[in-house]
N, CA, C and O of each residue as an XYZ file, in Angstrom:
836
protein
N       0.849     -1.201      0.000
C       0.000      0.000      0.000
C       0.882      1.248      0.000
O       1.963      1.329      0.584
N       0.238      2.315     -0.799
C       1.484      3.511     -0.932
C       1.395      4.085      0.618
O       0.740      3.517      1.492
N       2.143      5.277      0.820
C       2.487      5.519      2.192
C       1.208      6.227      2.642
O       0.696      6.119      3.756
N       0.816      6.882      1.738
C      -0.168      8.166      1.983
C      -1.540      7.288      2.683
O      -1.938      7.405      3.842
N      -2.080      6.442      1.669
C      -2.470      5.630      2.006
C      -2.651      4.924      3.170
O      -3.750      4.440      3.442
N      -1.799      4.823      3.810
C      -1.461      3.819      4.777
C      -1.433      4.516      5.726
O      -1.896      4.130      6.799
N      -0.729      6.054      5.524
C      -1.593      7.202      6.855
C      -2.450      7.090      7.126
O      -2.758      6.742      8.266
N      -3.572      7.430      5.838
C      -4.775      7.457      6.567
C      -5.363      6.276      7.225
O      -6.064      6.314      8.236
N      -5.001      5.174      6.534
C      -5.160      3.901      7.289
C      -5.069      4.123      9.113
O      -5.624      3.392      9.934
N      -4.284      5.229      9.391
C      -3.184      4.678     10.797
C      -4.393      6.247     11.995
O      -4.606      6.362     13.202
N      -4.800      7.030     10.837
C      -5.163      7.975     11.237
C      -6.548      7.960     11.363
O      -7.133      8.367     12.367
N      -7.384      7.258      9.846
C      -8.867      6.918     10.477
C      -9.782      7.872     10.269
O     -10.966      7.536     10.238
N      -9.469      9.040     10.115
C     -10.399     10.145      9.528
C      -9.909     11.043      8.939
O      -8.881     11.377      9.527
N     -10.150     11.839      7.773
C     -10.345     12.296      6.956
C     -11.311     13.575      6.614
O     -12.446     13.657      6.143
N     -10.038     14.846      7.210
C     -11.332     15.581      7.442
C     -11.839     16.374      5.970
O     -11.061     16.167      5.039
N     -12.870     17.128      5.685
C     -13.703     17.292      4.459
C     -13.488     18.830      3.941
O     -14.543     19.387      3.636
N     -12.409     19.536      3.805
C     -12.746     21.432      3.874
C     -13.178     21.357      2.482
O     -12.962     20.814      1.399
N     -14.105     22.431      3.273
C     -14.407     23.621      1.696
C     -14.043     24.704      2.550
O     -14.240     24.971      3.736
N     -13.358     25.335      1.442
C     -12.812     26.943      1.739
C     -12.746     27.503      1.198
O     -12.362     27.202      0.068
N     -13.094     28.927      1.562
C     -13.430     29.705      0.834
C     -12.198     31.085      0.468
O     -12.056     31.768     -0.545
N     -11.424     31.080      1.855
C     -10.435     32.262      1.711
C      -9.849     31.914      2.021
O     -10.009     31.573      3.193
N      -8.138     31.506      1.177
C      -7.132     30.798      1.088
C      -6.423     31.586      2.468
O      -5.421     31.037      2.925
N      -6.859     32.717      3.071
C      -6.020     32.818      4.386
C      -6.346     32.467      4.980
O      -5.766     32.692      6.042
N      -7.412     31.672      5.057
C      -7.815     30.726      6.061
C      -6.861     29.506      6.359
O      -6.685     29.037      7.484
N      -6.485     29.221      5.624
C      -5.648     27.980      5.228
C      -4.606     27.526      6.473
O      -4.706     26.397      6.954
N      -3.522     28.559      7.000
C      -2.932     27.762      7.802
C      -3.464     27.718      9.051
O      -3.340     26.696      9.725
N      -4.128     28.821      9.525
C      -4.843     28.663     10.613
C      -5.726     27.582     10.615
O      -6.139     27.437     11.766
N      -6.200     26.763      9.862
C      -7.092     25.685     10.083
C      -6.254     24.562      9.638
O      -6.839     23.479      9.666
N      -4.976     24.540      9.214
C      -3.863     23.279      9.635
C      -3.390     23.351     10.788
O      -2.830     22.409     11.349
N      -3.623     24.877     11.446
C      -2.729     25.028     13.014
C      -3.977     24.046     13.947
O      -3.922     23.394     14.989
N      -5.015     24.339     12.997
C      -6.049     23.795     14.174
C      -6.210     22.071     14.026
O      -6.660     21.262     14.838
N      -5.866     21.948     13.181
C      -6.200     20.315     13.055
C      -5.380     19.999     13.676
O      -5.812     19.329     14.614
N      -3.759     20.167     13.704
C      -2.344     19.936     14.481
C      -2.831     19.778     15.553
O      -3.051     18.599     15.831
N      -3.168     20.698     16.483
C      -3.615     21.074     17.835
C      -4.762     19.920     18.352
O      -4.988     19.361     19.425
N      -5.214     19.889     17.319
C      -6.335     18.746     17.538
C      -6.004     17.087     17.631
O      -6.634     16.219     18.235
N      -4.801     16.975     16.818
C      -4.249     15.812     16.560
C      -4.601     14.440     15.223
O      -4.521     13.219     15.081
N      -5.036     15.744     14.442
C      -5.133     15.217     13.580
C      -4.408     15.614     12.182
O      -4.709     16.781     11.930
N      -3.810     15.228     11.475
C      -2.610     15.787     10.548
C      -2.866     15.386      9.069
O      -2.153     14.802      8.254
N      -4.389     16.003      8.980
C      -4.786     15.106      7.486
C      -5.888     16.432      7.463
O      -6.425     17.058      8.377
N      -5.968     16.564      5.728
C      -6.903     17.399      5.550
C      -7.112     16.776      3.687
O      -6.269     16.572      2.814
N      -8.598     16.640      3.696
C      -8.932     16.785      2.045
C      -9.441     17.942      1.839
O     -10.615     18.001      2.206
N      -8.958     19.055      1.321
C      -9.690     20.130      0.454
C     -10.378     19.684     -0.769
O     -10.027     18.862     -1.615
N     -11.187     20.239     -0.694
C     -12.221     19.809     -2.052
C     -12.019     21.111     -3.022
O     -11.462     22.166     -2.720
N     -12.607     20.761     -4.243
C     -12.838     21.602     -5.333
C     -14.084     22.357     -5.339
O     -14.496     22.687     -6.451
N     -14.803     22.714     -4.263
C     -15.721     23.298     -4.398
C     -15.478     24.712     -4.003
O     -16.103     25.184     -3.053
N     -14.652     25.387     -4.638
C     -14.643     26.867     -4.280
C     -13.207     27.162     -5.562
O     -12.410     26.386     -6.089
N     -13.335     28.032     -5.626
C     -12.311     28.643     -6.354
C     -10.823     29.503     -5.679
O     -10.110     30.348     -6.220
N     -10.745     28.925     -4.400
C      -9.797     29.193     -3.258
C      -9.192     27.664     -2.784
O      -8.409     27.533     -1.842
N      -9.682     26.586     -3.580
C      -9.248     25.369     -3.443
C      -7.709     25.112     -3.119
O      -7.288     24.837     -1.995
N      -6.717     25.279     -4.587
C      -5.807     25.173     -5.352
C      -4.845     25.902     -4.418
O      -3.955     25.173     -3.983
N      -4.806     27.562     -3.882
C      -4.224     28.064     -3.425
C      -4.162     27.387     -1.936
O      -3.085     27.362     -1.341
N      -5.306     26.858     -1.370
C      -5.639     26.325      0.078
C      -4.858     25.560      0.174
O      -4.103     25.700      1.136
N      -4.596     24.213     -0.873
C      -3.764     22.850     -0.897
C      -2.204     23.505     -0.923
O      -1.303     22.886     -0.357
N      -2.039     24.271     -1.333
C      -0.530     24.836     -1.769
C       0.073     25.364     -0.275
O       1.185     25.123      0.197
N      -1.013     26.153      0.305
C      -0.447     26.784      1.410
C      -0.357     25.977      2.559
O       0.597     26.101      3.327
N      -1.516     24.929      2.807
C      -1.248     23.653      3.873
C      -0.150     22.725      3.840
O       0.292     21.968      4.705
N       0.273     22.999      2.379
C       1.547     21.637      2.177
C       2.616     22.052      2.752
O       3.459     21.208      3.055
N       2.882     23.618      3.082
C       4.269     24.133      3.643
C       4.090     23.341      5.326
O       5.038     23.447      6.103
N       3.021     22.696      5.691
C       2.891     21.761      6.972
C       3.575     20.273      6.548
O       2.734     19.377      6.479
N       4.710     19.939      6.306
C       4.856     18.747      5.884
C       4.466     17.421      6.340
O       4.526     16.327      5.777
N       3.972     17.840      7.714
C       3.277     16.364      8.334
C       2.007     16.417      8.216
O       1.451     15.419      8.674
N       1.336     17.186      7.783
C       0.076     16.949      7.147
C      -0.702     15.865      5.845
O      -0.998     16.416      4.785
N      -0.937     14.641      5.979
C      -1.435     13.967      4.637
C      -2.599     14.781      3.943
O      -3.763     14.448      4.166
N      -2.268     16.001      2.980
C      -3.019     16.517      2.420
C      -3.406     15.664      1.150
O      -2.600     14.917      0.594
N      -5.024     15.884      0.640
C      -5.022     15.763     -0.775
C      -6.389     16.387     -0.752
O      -6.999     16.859      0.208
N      -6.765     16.283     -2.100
C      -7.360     17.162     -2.955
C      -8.687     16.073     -2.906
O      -8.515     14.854     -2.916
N     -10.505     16.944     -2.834
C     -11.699     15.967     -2.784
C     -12.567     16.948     -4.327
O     -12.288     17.936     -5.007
N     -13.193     16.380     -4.291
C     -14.282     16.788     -5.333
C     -13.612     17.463     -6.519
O     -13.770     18.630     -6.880
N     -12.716     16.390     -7.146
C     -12.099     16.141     -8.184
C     -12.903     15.838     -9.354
O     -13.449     14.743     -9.227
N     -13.143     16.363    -10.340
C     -13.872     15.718    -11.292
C     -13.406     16.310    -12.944
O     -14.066     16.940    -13.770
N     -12.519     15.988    -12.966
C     -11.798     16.345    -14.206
C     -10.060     16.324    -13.754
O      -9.405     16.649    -12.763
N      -9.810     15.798    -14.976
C      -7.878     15.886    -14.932
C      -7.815     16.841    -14.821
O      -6.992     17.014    -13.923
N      -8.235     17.930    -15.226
C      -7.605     19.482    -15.327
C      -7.325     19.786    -13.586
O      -6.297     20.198    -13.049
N      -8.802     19.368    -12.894
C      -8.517     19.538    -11.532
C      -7.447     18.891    -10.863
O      -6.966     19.477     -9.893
N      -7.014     17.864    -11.177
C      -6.497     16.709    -10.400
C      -5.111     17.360    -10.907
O      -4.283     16.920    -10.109
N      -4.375     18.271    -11.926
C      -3.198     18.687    -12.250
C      -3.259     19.573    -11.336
O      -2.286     19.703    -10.593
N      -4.317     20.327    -11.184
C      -3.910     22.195    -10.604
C      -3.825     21.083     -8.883
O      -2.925     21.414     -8.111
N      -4.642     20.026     -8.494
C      -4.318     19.712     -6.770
C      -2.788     19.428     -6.938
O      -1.933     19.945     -6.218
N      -2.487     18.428     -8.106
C      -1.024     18.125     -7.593
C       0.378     18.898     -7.779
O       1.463     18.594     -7.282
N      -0.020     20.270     -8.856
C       0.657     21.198     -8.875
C       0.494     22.135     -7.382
O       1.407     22.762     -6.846
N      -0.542     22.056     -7.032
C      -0.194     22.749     -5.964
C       0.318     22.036     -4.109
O       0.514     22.644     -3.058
N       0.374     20.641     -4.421
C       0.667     19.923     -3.242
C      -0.160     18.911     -2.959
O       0.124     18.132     -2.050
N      -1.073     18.804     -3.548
C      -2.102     17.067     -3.089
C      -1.389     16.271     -2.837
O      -0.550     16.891     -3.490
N      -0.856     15.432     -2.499
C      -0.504     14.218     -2.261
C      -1.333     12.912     -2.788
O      -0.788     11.936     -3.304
N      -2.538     13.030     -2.607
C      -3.728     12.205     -3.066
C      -5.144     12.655     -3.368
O      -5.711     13.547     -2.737
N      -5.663     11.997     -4.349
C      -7.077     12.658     -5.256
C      -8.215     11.550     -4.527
O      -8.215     10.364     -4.194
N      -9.222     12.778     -4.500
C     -10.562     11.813     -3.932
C     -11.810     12.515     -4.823
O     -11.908     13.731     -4.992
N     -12.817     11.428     -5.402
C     -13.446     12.071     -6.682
C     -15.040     11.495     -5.900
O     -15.306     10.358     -5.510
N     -15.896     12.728     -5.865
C     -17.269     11.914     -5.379
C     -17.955     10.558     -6.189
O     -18.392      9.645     -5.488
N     -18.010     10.489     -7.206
C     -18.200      9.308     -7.829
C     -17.116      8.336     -8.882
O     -15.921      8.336     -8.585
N     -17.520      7.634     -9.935
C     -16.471      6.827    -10.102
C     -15.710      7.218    -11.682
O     -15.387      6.319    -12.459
N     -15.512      8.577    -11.969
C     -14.835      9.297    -13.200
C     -13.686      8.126    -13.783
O     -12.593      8.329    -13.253
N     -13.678      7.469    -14.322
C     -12.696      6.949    -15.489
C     -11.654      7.592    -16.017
O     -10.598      6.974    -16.153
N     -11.721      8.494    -16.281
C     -10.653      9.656    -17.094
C      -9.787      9.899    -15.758
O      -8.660      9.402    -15.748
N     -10.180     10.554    -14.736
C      -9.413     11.041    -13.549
C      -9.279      9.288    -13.069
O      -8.506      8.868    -13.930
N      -9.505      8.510    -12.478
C      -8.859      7.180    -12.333
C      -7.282      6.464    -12.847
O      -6.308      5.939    -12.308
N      -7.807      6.870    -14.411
C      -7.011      6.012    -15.532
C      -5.912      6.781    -15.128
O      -4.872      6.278    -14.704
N      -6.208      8.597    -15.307
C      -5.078      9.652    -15.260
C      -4.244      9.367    -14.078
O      -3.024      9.218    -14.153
N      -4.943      9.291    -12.953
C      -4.102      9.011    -11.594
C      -3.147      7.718    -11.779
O      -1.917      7.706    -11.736
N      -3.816      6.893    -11.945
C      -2.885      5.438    -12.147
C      -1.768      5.653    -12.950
O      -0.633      5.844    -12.513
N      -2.026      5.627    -13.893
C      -1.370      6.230    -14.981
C       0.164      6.977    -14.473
O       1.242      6.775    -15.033
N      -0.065      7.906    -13.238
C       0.853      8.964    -13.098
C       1.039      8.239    -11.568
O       0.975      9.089    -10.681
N       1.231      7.002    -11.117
C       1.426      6.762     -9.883
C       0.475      7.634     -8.598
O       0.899      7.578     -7.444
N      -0.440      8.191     -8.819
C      -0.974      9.352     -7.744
C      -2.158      8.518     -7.083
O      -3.175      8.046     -7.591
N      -1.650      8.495     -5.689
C      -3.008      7.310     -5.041
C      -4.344      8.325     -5.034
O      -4.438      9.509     -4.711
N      -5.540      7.173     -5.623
C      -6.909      7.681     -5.374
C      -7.546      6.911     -4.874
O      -7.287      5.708     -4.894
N      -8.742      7.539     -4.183
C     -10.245      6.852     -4.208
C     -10.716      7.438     -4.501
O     -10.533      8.644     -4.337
N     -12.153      6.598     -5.487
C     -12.894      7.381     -6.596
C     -14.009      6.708     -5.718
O     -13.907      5.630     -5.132
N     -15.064      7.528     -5.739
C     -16.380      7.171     -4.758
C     -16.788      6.420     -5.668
O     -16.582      6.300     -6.875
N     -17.837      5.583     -4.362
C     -18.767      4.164     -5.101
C     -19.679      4.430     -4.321
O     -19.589      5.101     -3.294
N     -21.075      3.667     -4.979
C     -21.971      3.526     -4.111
C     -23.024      2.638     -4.138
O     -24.075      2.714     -3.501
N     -22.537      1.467     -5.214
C     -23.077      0.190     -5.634
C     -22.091     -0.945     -6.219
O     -20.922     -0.703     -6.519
N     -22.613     -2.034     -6.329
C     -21.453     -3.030     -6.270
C     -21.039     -3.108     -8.046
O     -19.980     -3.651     -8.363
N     -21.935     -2.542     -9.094
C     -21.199     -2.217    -10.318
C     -19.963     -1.032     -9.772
O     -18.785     -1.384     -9.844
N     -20.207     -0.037     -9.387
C     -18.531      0.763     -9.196
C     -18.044      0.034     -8.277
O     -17.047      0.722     -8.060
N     -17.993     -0.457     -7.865
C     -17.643     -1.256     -7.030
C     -15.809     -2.403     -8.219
O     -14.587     -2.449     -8.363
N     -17.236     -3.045     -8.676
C     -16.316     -3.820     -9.878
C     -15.740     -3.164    -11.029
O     -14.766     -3.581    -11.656
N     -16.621     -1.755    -11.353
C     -15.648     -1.214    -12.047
C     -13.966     -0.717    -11.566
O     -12.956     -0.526    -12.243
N     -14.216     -0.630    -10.199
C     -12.805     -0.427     -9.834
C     -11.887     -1.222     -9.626
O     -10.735     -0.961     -9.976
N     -12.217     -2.344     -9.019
C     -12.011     -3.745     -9.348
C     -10.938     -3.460    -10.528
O      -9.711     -3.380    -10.483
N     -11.951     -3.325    -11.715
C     -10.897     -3.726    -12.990
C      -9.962     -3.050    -13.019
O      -9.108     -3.305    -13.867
N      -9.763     -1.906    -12.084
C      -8.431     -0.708    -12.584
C      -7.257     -1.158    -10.905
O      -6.232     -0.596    -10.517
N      -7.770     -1.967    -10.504
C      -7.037     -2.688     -9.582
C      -7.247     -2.087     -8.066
O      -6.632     -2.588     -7.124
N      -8.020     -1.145     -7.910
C      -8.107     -0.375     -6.668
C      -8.788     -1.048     -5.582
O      -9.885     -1.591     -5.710
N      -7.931     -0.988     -4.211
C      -8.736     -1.560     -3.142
C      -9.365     -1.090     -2.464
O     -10.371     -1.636     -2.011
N      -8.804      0.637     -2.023
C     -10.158      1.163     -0.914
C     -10.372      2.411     -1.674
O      -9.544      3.161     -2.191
N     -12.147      2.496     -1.612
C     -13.211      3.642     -2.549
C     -13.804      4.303     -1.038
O     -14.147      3.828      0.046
N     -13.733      5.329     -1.492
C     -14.909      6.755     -0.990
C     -15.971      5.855     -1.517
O     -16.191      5.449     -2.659
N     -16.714      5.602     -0.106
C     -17.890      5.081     -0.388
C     -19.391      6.633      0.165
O     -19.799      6.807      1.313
N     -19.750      7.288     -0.848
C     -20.275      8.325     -1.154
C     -21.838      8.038     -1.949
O     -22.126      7.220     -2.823
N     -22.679      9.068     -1.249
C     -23.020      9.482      0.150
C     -23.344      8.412      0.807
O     -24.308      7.760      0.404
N     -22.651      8.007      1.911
C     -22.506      6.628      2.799
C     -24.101      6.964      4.023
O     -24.767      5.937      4.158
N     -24.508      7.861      4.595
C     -25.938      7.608      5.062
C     -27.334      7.647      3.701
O     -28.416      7.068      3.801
N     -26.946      8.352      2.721
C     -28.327      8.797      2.059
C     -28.290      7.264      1.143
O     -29.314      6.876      0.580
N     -26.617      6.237      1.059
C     -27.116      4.879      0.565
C     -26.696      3.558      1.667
O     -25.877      2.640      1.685
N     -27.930      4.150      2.656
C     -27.733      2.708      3.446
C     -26.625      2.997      4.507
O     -26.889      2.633      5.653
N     -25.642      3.490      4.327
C     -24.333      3.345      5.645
C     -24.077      2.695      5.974
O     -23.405      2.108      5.126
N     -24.114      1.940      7.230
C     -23.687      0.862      7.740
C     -24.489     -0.319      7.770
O     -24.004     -1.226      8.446
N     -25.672     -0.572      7.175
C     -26.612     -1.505      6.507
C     -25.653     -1.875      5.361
O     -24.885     -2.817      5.552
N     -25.631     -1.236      4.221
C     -25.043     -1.001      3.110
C     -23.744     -2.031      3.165
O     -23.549     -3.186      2.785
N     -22.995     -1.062      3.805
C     -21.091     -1.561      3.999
C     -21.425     -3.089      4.601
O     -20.520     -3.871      4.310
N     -22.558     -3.725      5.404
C     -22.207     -4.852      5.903
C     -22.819     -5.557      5.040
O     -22.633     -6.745      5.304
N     -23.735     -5.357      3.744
C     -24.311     -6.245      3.049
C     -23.968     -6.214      1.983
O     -24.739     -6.116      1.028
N     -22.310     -6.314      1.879
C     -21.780     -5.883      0.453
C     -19.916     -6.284      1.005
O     -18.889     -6.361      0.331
N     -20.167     -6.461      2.498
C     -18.724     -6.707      2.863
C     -18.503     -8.441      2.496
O     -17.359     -8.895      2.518
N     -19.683     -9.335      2.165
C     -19.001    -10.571      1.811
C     -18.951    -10.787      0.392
O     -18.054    -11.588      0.130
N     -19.559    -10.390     -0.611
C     -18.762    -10.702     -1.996
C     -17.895     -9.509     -1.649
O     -16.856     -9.986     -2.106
N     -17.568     -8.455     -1.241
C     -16.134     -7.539     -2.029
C     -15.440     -7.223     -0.700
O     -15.321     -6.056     -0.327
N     -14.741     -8.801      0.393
C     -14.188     -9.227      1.333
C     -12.386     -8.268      1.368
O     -11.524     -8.091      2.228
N     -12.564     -7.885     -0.071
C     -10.860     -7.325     -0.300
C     -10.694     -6.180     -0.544
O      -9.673     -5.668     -1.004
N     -12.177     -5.416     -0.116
C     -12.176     -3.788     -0.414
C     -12.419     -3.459      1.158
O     -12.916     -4.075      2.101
N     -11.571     -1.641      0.894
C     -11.897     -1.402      2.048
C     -12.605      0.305      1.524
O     -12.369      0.898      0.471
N     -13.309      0.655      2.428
C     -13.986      2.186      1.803
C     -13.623      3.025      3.009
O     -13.065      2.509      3.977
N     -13.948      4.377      2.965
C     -14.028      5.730      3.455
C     -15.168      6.634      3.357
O     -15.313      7.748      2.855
N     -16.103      5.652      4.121
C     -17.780      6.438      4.070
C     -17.366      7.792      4.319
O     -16.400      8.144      4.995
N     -18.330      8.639      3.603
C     -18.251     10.265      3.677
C     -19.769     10.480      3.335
O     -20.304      9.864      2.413
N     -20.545     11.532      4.252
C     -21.487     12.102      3.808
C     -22.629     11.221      4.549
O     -23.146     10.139      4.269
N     -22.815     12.193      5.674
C     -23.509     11.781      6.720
C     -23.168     11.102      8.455
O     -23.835     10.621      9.370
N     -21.125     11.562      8.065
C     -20.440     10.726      9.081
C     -21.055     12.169     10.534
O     -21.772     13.087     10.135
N     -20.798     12.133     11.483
C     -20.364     12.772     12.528
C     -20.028     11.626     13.873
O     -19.734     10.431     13.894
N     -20.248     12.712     14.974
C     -19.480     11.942     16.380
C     -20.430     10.970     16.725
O     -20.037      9.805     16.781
N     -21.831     11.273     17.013
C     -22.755     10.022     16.588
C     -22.632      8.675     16.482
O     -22.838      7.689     17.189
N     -22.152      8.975     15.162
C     -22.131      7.080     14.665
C     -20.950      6.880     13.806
O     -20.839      5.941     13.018
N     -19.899      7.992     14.031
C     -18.516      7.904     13.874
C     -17.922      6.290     14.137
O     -17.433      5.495     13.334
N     -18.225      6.152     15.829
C     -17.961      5.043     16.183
C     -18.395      3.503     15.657
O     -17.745      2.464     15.541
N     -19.532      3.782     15.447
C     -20.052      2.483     14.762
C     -19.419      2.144     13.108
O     -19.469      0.985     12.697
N     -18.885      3.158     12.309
C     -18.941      2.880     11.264
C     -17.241      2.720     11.077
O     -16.684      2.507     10.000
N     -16.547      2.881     12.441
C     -15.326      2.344     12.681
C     -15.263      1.040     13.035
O     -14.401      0.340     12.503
N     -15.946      0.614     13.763
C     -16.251     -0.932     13.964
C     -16.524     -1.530     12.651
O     -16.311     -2.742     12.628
N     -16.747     -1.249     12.054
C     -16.808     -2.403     10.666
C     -15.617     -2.940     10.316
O     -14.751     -2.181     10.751
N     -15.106     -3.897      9.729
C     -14.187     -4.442      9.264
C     -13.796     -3.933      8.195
O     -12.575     -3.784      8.149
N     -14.467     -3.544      7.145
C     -14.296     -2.929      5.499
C     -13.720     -1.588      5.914
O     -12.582     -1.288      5.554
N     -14.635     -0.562      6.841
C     -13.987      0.716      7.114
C     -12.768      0.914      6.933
O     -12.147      0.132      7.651
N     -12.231      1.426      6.464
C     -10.513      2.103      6.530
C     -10.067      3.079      6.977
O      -8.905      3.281      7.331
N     -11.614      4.290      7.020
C     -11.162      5.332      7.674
C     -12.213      5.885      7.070
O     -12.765      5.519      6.032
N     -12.555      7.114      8.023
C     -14.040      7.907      7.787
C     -14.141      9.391      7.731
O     -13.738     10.014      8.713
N     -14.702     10.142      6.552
C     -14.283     10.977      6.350
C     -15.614     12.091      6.716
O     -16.759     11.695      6.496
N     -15.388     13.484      7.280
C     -16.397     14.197      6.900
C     -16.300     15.758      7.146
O     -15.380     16.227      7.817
N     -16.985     16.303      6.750
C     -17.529     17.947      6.856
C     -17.428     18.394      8.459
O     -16.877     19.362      8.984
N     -18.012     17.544      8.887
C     -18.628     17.836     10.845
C     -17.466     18.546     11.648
O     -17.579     19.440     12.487
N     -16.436     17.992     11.230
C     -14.734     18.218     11.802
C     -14.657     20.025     11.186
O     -14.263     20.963     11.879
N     -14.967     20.090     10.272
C     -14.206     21.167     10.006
C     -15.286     22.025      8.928
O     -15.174     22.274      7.728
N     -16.553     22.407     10.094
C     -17.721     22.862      9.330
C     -17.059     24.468      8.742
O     -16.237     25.209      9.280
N     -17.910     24.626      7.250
C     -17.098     25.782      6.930
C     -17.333     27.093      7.499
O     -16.486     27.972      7.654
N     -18.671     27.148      7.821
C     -19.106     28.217      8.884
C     -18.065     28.854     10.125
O     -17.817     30.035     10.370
N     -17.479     27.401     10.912
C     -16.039     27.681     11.943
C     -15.378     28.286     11.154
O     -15.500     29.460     11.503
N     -14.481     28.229      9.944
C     -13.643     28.366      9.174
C     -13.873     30.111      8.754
O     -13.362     31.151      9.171
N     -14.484     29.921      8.144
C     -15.196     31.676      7.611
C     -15.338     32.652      8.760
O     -14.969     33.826      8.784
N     -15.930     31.963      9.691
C     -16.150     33.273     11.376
C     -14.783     32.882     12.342
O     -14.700     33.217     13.524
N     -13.636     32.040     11.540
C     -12.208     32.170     12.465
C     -12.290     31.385     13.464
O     -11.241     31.352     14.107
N     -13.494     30.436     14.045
C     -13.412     29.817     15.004
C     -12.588     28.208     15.398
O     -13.042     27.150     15.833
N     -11.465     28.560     15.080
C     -11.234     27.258     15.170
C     -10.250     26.623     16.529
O      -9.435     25.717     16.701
N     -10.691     27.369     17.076
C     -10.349     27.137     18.337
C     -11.924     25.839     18.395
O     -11.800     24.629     18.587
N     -13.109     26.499     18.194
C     -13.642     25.279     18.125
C     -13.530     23.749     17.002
O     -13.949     22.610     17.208
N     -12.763     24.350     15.761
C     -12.108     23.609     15.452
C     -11.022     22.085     15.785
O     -10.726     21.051     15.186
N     -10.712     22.734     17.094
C      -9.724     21.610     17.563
C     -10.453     20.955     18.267
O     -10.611     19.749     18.074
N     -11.220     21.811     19.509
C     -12.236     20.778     20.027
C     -12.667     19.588     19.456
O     -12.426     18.463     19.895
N     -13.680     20.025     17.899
C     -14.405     18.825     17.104
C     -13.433     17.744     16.947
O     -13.587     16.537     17.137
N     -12.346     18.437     16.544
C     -10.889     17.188     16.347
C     -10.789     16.290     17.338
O     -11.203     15.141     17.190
N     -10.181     16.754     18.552
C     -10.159     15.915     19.885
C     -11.228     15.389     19.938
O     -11.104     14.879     21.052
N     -12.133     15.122     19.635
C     -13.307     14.797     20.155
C     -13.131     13.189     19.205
O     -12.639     12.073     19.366
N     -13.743     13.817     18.370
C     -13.335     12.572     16.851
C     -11.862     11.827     17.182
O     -11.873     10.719     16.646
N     -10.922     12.013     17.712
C      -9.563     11.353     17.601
C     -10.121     10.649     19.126
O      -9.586      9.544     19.220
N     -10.636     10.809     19.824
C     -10.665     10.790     21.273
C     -11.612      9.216     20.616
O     -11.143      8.113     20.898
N     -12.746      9.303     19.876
C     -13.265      8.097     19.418
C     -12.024      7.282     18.967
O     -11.426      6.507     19.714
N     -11.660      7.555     17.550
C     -10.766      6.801     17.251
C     -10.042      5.941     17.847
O      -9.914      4.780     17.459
N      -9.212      6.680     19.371
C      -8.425      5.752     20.390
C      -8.840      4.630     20.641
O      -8.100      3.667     20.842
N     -10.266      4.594     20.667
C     -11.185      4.099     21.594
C     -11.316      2.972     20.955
O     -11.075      2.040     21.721
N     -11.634      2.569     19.724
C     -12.174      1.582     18.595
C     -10.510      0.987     18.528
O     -10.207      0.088     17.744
C-alpha cells in the first residue's frame, strides 16, 4: 500500500474542507495539528481550493489531498499545488485512468457493487464510499462486505461523532471521512479554536475503537 495511504489507514479520519479564503488555510492546519489530527482533504468546491492545498503543504506532516475532483484538469492544478492524493465523489474513469497512470493514489467514490467492480478492474482496493448515510451506511457496507471481502472504503457524507464510532467498527472501514470536523461556517467566522475541540473529540473516538 502507498504511504499516503497507509496514513490514513493509521489515522482513520479524513477531514472534508471547503474553503473559501485561502487565508484561512494555515490557521485551520494550526487547528487540526492542535487537535491531533494531521490530514486534511480540500475539495474543489470553491475557487480558493488550489491556493488552500498549496499553502497547507508548507505543513509537511500533514497527509493533504485534494476531494471533489472531477476532471484531470482539476487533479493537475491539486497536484501542482501539493495534493498528495485525489478523492473524486463518484467513479470518473478519465481522472482514475489519469491518476494510475501517473502513480498518484486515489479513491474514486462508489456507491453500488457495479462501481464497485468497475474499480475492481483498474485494480483499486479502498473507494470513498459516497453518500454513505443517504445509501444505506452501515446496513449497506455490511451487506456488500461478503462478496467484495478485499475492499476497504471511506464512508463520507452523513459521518459525525454520533455514529462515527459504529462505522469504525466495521471491518471494510478504513477510515471515515467528513464535513462535521471542520464545518465551513467555523472556518469563515475564524473559530477554530472550536475547530480543535471537534478534532479531539473525533480522535478521542478513534483511540477508543
Amino acid at each position: 500500500m502507498v504511504e499516503v495511504l497507509k496514513r490514513i489507514g493509521e489515522l482513520r479520519l479524513v477531514p472534508v474542507v471547503v474553503i473559501e479564503d485561502a487565508d484561512d488555510s494555515e490557521p485551520l492546519a494550526e487547528a487540526l495539528l492542535a487537535g491531533g489530527l494531521p490530514c486534511a482533504e480540500v475539495t474543489f468546491r470553491t475557487n480558493a481550493a488550489a491556493e488552500a492545498i498549496k499553502r497547507i503543504s508548507h505543513f509537511k506532516n500533514i497527509c493533504l489531498g485534494a476531494g471533489t475532483v472531477l476532471s484531470i484538469e482539476q487533479a493537475k492544478q491539486a497536484l501542482a499545488a501539493g495534493a498528495r492524493f485525489i478523492v473524486t465523489p463518484g467513479f470518473n474513469s478519465k481522472v482514475v485512468g489519469y491518476c494510475l497512470e501517473n502513480d498518484i493514489p486515489i479513491t474514486p467514490g462508489v456507491c453500488n457493487p457495479t462501481q464497485i467492480e468497475m474499480g475492481l478492474e483498474y485494480g483499486l482496493k479502498i473507494f470513498k464510499f459516497f453518500p454513505a448515510e443517504a445509501f444505506g451506511g452501515i446496513k449497506t457496507l455490511k451487506a456488500i462486505s461478503s462478496p467484495y471481502r478485499m475492499i476497504k472504503f471511506i464512508p463520507t457524507g452523513g459521518i459525525n461523532l454520533n455514529n462515527l464510532g459504529d462505522y469504525l467498527s466495521l471491518d471494510n472501514v478504513f477510515a471515515c471521512g467528513g464535513s462535521w470536523l471542520v464545518k465551513s461556517n467555523l472556518i469563515s467566522e475564524h473559530k477554530f479554536d472550536q475547530i480543535t475541540a471537534l478534532v479531539k473529540e473525533a480522535v478521542k473516538v478513534v483511540k477508543n475503537k
